[in-house]
Phi, psi and omega in degrees: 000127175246163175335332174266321165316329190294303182308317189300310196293322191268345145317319178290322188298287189252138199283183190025055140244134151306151190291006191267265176335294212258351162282314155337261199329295159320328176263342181255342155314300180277348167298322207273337184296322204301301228273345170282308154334282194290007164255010174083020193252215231186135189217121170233112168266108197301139190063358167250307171160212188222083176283144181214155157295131181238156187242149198246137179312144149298191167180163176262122167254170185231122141342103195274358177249322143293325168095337178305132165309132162220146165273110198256123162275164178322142172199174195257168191227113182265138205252121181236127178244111188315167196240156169316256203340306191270324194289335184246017167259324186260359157269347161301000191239000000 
């Protein structure tokens, strides 16, 4: 499903918003999902589930067409963890 598909649908869902206004509403979910992220906090949506940043070590790694050591530095990583409720709704089918 992309993004724009997402908006048609919940547009159709409710009544009186136009497809401008309920596209608003979508871009300011995910501005706030983005901007809670990139401050380290923890976002949790009851019955679907939890993203969060994990920060992944550096480390030394190898080129597999050269074989050369190459240094992967630190980084941060996203983690989604499914919530009960979708975890026993996509396994009910």
């Amino acid at each position: 499903m992309t993004k724009s598909v997402l908006i048609d649908r919940i547009s159709e869902r409710v009544d009186g918003l136009t497809r401008k206004q309920t596209e608003i509403i979508v871009e300011t979910v995910f501005d706030s999902i983005r901007e809670a992220l990139s401050k380290g906090e923890k976002i949790e949506i009851r019955g679907f589930g939890n993203f969060r940043l994990k920060q992944r070590r550096p480390r030394t790694a190898r080129n597999p067409k050269t074989g050369d050591k190459v240094e992967v530095p630190a980084k941060n990583v996203l983690h989604f963890k499914v919530g009960k409720a979708l975890r026993d709704a996509l396994n009910a089918q």
